[in-house]
KELUM-975867 format. One record per residue (C-alpha): x, z, y. Coordinates in steps of 0.02 Angstrom, whole numbers, plus 50000, padded with zeros to 5 digits. Layout:
BEGIN
XZY
...
REM end
This chain:
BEGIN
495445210951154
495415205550979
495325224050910
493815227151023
493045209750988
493205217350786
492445235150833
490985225150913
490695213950792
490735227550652
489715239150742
488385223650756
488465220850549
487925239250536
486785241550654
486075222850556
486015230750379
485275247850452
483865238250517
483595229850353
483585247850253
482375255950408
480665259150361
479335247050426
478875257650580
477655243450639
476605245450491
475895262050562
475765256350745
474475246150816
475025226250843
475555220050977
474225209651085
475875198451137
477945197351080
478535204851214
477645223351150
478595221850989
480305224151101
479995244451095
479025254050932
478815267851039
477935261851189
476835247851189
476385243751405
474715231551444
475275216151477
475905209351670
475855194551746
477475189951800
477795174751898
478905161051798
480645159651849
481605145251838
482205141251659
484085144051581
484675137851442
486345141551364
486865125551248
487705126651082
489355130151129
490945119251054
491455123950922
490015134250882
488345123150831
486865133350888
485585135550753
484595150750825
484415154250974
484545148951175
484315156751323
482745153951413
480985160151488
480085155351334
480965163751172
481305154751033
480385162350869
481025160850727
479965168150586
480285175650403
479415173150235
478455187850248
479535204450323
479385218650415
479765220850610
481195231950653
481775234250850
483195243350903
484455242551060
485795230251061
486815224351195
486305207051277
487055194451171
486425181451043
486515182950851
487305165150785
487025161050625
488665156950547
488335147550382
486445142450364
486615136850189
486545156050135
484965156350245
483865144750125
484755155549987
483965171150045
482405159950094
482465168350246
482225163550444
482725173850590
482345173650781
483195181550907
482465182151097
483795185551216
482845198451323
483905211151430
484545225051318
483365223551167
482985212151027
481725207350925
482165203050742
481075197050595
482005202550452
482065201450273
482575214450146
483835201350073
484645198650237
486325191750189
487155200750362
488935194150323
488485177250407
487745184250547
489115188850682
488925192950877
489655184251030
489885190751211
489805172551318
491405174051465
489985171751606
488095174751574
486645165351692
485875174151805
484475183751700
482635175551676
481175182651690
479895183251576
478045179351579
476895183751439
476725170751300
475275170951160
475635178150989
476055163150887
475425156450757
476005164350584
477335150750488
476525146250313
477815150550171
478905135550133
480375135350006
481505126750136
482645130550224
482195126550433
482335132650619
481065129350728
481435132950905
479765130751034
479525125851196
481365118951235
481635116151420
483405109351446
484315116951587
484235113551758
485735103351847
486265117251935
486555129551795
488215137051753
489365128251604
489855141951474
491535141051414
491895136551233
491855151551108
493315157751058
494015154350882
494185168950790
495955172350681
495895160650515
494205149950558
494225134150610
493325126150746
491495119050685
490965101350761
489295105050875
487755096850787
487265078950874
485575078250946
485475062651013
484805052650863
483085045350870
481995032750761
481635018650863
480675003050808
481754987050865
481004969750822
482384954850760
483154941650858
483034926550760
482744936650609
484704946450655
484614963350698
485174965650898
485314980050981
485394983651180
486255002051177
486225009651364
487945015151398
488215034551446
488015039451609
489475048051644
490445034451599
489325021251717
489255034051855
491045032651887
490995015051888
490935001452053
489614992051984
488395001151910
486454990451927
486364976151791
485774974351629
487824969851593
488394985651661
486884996351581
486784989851406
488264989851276
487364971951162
487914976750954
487514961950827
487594965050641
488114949250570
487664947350396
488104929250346
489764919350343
491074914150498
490604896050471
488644900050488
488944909450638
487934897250756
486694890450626
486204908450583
485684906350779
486684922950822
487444919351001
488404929551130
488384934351308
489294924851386
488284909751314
486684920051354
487164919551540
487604901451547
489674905251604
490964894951562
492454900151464
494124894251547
495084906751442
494784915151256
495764929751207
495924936951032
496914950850983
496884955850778
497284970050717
497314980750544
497855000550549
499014998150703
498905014250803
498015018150970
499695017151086
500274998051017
498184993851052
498574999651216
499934993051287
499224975951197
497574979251296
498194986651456
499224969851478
497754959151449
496924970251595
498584966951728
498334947851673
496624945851694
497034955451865
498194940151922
496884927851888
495844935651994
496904939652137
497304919552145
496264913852284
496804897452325
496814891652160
495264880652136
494974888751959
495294904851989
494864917452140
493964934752137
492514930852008
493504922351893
493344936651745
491844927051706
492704913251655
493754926251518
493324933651349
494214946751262
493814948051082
494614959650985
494414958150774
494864972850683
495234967650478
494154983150396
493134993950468
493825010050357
495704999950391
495585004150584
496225018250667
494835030650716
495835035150879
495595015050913
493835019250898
493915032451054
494855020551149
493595006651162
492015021951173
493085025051332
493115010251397
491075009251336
491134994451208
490825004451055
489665018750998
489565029250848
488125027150777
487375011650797
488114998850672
487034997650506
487794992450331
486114981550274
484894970750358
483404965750261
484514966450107
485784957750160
487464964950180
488304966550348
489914957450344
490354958750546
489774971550689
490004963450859
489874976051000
490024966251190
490184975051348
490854972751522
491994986151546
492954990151709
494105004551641
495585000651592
496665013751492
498595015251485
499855020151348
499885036751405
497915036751380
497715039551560
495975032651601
496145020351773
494325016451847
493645004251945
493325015852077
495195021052109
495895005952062
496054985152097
495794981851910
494304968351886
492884967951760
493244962651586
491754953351473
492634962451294
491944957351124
492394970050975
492324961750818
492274975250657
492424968650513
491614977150347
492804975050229
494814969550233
495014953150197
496924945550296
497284939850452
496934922150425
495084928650385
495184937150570
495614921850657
493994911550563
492874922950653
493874918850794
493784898750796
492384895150675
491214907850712
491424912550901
492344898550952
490664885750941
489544899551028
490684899451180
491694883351180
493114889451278
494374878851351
495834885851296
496244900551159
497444912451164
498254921951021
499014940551014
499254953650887
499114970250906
500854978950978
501154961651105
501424965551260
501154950851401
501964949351553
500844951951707
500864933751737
501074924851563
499424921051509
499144912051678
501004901951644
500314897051468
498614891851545
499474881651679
500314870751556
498714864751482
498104863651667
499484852751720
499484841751560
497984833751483
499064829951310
499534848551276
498944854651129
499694871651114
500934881251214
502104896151174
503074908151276
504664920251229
504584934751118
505894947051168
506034961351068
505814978451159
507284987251205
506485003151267
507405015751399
509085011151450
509254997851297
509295012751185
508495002351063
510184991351073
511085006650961
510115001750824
511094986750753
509774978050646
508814976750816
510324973150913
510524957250789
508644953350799
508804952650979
510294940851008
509334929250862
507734928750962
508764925351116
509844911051049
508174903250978
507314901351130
508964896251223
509364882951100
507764880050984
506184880351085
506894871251242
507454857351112
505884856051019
504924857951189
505824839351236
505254833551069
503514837751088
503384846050912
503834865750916
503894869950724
503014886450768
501884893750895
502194910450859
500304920350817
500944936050918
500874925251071
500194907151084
498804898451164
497804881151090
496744869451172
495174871451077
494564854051068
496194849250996
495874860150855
494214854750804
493964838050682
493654821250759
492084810850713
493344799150616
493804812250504
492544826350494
493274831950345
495054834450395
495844842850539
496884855550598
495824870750595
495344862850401
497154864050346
497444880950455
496004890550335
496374882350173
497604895450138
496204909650129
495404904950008
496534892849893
495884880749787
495824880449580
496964866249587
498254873949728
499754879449646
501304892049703
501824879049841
500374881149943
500294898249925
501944900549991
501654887650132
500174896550193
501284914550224
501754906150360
499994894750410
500554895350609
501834882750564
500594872250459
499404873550614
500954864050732
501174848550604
499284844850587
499054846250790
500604834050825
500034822250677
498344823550713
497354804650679
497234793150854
497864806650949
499464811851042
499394828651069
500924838851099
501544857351072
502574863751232
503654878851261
503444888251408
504954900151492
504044908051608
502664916751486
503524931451402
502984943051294
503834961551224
503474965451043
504184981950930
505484971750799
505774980350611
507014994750653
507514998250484
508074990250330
506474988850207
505234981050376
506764967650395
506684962550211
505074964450186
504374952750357
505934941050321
505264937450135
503604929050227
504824919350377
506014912950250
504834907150090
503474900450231
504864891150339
505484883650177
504044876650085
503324871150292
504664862050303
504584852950146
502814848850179
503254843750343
504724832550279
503464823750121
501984821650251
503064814150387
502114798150372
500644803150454
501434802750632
501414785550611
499494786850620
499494796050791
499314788650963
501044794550997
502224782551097
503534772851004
504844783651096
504184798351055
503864794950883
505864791950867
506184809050944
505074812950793
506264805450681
507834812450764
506624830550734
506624825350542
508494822050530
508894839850609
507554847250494
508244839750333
509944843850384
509474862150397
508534864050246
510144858450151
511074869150246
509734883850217
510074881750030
511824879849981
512034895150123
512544908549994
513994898049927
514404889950101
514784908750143
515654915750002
516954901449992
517414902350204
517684920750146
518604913449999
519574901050084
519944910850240
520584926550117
521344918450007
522574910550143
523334924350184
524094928750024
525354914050051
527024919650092
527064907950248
525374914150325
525204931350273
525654946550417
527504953250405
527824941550253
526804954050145
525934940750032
525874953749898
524944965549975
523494953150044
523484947049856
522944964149790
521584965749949
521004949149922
520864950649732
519834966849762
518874960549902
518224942949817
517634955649628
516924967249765
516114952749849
515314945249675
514824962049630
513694964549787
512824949149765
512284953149585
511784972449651
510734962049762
509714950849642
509644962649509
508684974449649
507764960849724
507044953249539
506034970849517
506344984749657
505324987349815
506334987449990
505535003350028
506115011549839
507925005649835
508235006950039
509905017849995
510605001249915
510194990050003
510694997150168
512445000650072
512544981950027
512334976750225
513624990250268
514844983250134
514454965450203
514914968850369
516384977150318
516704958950227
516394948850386
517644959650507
518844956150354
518374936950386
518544935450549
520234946150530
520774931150453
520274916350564
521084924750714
522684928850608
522474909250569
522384901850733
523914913050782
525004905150663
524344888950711
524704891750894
526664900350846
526984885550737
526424871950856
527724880450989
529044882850893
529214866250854
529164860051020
527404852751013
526744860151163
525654843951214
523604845551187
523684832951059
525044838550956
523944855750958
522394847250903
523464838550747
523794856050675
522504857150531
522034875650536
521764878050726
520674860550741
519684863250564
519464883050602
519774888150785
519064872650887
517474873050763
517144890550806
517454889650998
516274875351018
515054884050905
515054902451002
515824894151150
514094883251160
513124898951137
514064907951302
513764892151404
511894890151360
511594908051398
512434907651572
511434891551592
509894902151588
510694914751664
510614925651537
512214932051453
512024949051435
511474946751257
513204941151211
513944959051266
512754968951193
511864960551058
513464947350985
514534958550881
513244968050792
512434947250753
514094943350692
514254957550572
512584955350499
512894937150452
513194939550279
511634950950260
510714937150319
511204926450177
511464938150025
510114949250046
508774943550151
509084923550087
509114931049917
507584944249925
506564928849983
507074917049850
506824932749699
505094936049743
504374916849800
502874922949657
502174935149788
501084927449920
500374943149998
500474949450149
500804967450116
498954971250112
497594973850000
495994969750003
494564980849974
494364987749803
492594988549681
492265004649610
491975004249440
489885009149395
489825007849236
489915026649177
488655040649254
488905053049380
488655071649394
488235081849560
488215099349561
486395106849629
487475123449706
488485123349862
489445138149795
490965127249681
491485134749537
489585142149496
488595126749538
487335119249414
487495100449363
486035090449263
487155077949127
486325066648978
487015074248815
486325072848631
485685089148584
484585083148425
485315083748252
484605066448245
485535059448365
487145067348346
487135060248168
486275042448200
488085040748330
488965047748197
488285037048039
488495021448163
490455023648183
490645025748008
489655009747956
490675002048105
492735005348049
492015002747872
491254984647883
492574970147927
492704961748083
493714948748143
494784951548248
494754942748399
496074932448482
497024939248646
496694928348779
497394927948965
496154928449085
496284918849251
497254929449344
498474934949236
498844914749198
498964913549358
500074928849407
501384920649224
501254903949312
501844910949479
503304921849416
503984905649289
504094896249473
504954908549531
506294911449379
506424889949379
506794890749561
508194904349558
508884896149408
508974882149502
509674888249666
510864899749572
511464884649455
511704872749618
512684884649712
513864891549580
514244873249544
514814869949724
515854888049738
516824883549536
517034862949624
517854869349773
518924885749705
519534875849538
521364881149554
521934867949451
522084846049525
520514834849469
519564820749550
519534827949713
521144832949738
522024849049740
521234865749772
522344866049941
521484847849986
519714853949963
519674869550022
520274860550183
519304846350187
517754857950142
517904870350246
518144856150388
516444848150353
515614864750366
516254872850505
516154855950609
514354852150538
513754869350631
514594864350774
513964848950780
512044857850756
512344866250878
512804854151015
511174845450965
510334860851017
511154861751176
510864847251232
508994848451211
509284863351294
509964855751448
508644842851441
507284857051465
508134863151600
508074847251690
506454843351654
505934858551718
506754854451879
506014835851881
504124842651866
504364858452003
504274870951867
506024877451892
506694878552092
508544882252126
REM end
């Protein structure tokens, strides 16, 4: 087929360029009284009336835009600059023009009239017959006939380049679809020219541009509802002034057009996430919004409750987003190409807003679920764009400040892109705002997705990840829940009452929402504190709600909402996400702990306030904890190594050869750490990931070699106390090593397998426990120490949009050819100026100037200032640390005892301070539970 389709083409080039050497026959003939004569030189018939037949049209194929000609009754004419008329028998086909840019070269324009078995070609002795090529359509129409048409009028000479094809008809709705043309071997497919663009005079809302787009029809005709201005008319805003200005600019939204209350705001932000984490994000919005509606004895929600939700979805950049993002919402009908504008009046767009009702829904697999074949509901769907990149925190201001006053929702809830809700968890975090008026904000669990099987589970930075998440909202959020102040509502997944957020006439210049945007745009006078306590603003967000003036709002945590989100899976994501957790969590808490005085300005209940206090305790405790870590683990390695080399305790009396191991082990250990801060002063995650992975490996390797030793320990312990008769609980519990060591340890883990099973579930601690354990170390002395080496970064791990630099001139070649194209430059040809620049630079190096001082400008001050925080604050961390590791491993008697004494008595308080944590945890934990069984939430 392809050898003939060759031979057929070819033939067609020949028969092209034999036409355009032929002889003008029609100069010596008589002309034509109509087009049709011009078919045959030899003949020339009277003309007929025919009757007109009905009208086919073959449309530009995909793949192959049509510039020439279409099937139909009336030809399409296409005339030359002045040529002769050649006819000749060809086979019924159409002559595409391939590349029309040679065309205007040769100043030439052809026509071809799809007529039987002849054509009719204008031609030009120039004819550049290499872009013309033939093509034999799979199935043909049925073939018109023809009724005689007026010679037309002669085309006046123009230097332009230009088709002009008359009398159009499209076809009729009955008429045969022609598959796409065939690609021939090493072309590519060429995108079919767009027709559908029009100039349309639209007059300004309010002086903002708003347009009313009518949705396609083959989307809508699929549709249940399909009459309404809502279901006709896609509504696109170009927003051209600030988030704060929002409502003053007078630009409002549909949902406020139509008068509906807003029970329920969603926002979902994203950056360049891809089109499958959008939609599994999206489709389980669609299966919540689905619940609402199928609750029909509720007395807020029932089957028309969709009205009472808004899904806005703010994209950071519109060059940032993922163009297959873009097809997904065209799909569902709330975006079309073509419509947003960059300038209005002058003024630069900084927002395009496109709202529709959609009732498609599309899953992960991109498989398109209608309302006709399915029970999904309507969903009103705002799609935010924004112009230009400018962080997440700017994403959420268009949220609150500028959409948030247009619609005054009741509550908000919060999702990133790559969340997945449960098909009933926005409805559980809505009902705790339902069932109590002095909720502020509510959270649910983040579980980390284990995929197929728990295949994800093999992986063991996510096996760690998960059995962290899962101990934190065992033993964390169920604590802080009883408080009433949750240090975090996590922005993947969190709802707020909205008219908690907002300020109160008392204090219209402070509130939470204040606070929550300070971060984006800091202050002359904010230093490197602030800028690390905004990486993490979420938590910021908490302390302001719960300390918020004359008020007594709490945060609550909420079991029954879950939500599945993809957790780093490799070693640079973990660093690189833990470097915002750790430095944000750090300089929150501070602020938390320095500010503490303004819950005493709340409305809070004296109780309440001293849970606050009990809150404060823990938190202070932690933070000291959180920085003497590195040294609290290097000396229970110490300790715990370091006791087996003692003839007494070491296996099989071998105390030399557990000297050696240790000896290498501890200058293995110390080396590490350095490795690790020297990498983590000046080398990316993602440039040294061979290292650093091989420091985690080597850590683990340390912590099996720890906990080696504690079980070898307790053995001992256990031998010793029987051998000596001492069989008696007590006399067990006076041996020093199994009650400092072992019983620390049990109650610690041994709390963490009771909690679970309280919750029933444990299956965390057999898949998830040993790969936790191992990564321990890692924990501390890389990501602890990553975090601390790079406090002078406050990004995100974006960028913002970059200027383009204007200040030198630009060239553009006047040729499409390349290589051979002309360009027009400013160069000075005169002798005069070429020696006026010269003259000038040698009057310039000769005369003395002085030379100028080097001055920093702002940013680089502030970039020095940053990194001499950060060098002061390892210093300073370092310095502390190595003081308490040379304190408690000084071999020789001081102050404090021997090194046998301390070690013991240290190693006591910490292993018993953790355990003692951790039973504070639990038994907020407990408390959750039965409060949860008090108010109905939980039934056994």
């Amino acid at each position: 087929m392809q050898r003939q389709r060759r031979a057929n083409r070819d033939n067609d080039r020949s028969s092209l360029m034999a036409s355009s050497q032929a002889p003008a026959v029609s100069q010596a003939m008589p002309a034509p009284s109509h087009p049709l004569q011009s078919l045959h030189p030899r003949q020339h018939a009277p003309p007929v009336a025919m009757p007109r037949a009905p009208q086919h049209t073959q449309a530009a194929l995909r793949g192959r835009p049509q510039f020439a000609s279409q099937f139909t009754s009336a030809p399409a004419h296409i005339e030359s600059l002045g040529g002769s008329t050649t006819a000749f028998d060809i086979p019924s086909y159409s002559t595409f023009i391939r590349d029309p840019s040679n065309l205007a070269r040769n100043q030439s324009i052809y026509s071809v009239a799809s007529l039987k078995s002849r054509a009719s070609i204008i031609s030009n002795p120039d004819l550049d017959t290499e872009n013309a090529y033939s093509y034999y359509p799979h199935q043909l129409p049925a073939r018109p006939r023809f009724e005689p048409v007026p010679e037309p009028e002669p085309v006046p000479e123009e230097p332009v380049f230009s088709v002009q094809l008359q009398d159009f008809n499209p076809p009729p709705p009955d008429s045969p679809v022609l598959p796409p043309a065939p690609v021939l071997p090493g072309e590519l497919p060429e995108r079919q020219e767009r027709r559908y663009r029009t100039k349309k005079v639209v007059k300004l809302t309010n002086d903002n541009l708003v347009l009313e787009c009518p949705v396609p029809p083959h989307y809508l005709e699929k549709q249940t509802l399909q009459k309404g201005h809502e279901w006709e008319f896609m509504r696109y805003s170009a927003v051209t002034c600030d988030p704060n200005d929002f409502k003053q600019e007078q630009y409002t939204l549909r949902p406020a057009m139509w008068n509906r209350e807003t029970e329920l705001f969603i926002v979902i932000t994203m950056y360049n996430e891809g089109v499958k984490l959008f939609a599994e994000t999206m489709h389980g919005i669609m299966k919540n919004i689905r619940h609402l509606c199928s609750r029909n004895n509720s007395k807020t929600w029932g089957d028309q409750s969709w009205e009472k939700v808004v899904v806005c979805i703010v994209a950071d950049g519109r060059k940032k987003c993922d163009p297959q993002v873009y097809n997904y919402l065209a799909s569902m009908g709330v975006y079309q190409e073509g419509v947003a504008k960059r300038e209005v009046n002058g003024k630069e767009v900084q927002a395009h807003i496109y709202e529709y009702t959609t009732q498609v829904t599309i899953d992960p697999s991109m498989k398109i679920v209608e309302s006709k074949t399915s029970d999904y509901v309507p969903v009103q769907m705002m799609f935010c764009l924004k112009e230009k990149n400018a962080k997440k925190l700017n994403s959420h201001r268009w949220f609150f400040n500028a959409f948030g006053p247009v619609i005054d929702p009741r509550v908000c809830v919060l999702l990133d892109v790559g969340t997945r809700p449960g098909p009933t968890s926005i409805y559980q975090l809505w009902k705790a705002f339902d069932l109590n008026s002095n909720v502020a904000g509510a959270c649910g669990e983040i579980k980390p997705v284990k995929g197929a099987a728990a295949k994800n589970l093999l992986n063991p930075l996510v096996a760690a990840q998960n059995f962290e998440y899962k101990m934190n909202n065992i033993l964390d959020k169920p604590l802080e829940s009883v408080i009433g102040y949750i240090s975090v509502l996590p922005g993947a997944f969190s709802a707020y009452r909205y008219k908690a957020l907002l300020t109160s006439p008392e204090t219209p210049t402070d509130g939470p929402l204040i606070s929550y945007f300070k971060g984006e745009k800091p202050s002359p006078d904010s230093g490197i504190f602030d800028a690390n306590m905004y990486l993490a603003e979420d938590r910021i967000l908490c302390f302001e709600l719960v300390a918020k003036r004359n008020y007594a709002w709490t945060l609550r945590y909420v079991k029954a909402a879950w939500a599945e989100t993809d957790v780093p899976d490799t070693v640079p994501e973990l660093i690189s996400q833990r470097r915002r957790w750790l430095n944000g969590t750090f300089f929150v808490a501070l602020f938390s702990i320095v500010h503490f005085g303004k819950i005493y300005k709340s409305d809070h209940a004296y109780w309440r306030k001293l849970l606050f206090h009990l809150q404060l305790l823990y938190n202070v405790l932690s933070i000291i904890f959180s920085w003497f870590a590195i040294a609290n683990i290097y000396l229970t390695f110490y300790i715990l190594a370091n006791s087996l080399t003692f003839s007494e305790n070491s296996p099989y009396g071998r105390s030399d050869i557990f000297k050696v191991v240790f000896t290498v082990l501890k200058y293995f250990y110390e080396f590490l750490v350095i490795i690790v801060f020297v990498l983590s002063m000046g080398n990316r995650p993602t440039g040294s990931r061979v290292l650093y992975t091989a420091a985690m490996i080597f850590f683990a390797f340390l912590m099996a070699y720890m906990t080696f030793c504690a079980i070898w320990l307790t053995y001992l312990g256990i031998s010793n106390a029987l051998a000596t008769g001492q069989t008696t609980l007590s006399a067990i519990l006076n041996e020093p090593t199994f009650r400092n060591v072992i019983l620390s340890l049990a109650s610690t883990y041994g709390l963490y397998v009771f909690a679970s099973v309280l919750y029933l579930e444990p299956w965390h601690m057999v898949t998830s426990f040993i790969q936790y354990l191992c990564m321990m170390p890692s924990y501390v002395n890389v990501l602890n120490v990553y975090a601390f080496c790079n406090t002078h970064d406050v990004s995100w791990g974006t960028k913002g949009d970059t200027i383009d630099n204007m200040d030198l001139g630009a060239v553009k070649s006047s040729s499409k050819e390349g290589a051979g194209g002309e360009v027009t430059v400013d160069v000075p040809t005169e002798d005069k100026d070429i020696n006026a620049t010269y003259m000038e630079a040698l009057t310039s190096l000769q005369s003395r100037t002085e030379e100028k001082e080097q001055k920093r400008d702002a940013k680089t001050k502030q970039e020095d200032y940053y990194k001499a925080f950060r060098t002061r604050l390892v210093v300073l961390w370092c310095a502390s640390n190595g003081l308490l590791v040379s304190v408690v491993t000084y071999s020789g008697s001081n102050g404090t005892g021997t090194y046998d004494t301390r070690s013991k008595a240290y190693l006591a308080f910490v292993l018993w301070s953790v355990a003692f944590l951790s039973a504070y945890r639990f038994v907020g934990s407990v408390a959750y539970i039965l409060l949860r069984l008090i108010t109905g939430e939980l039934r056994w």
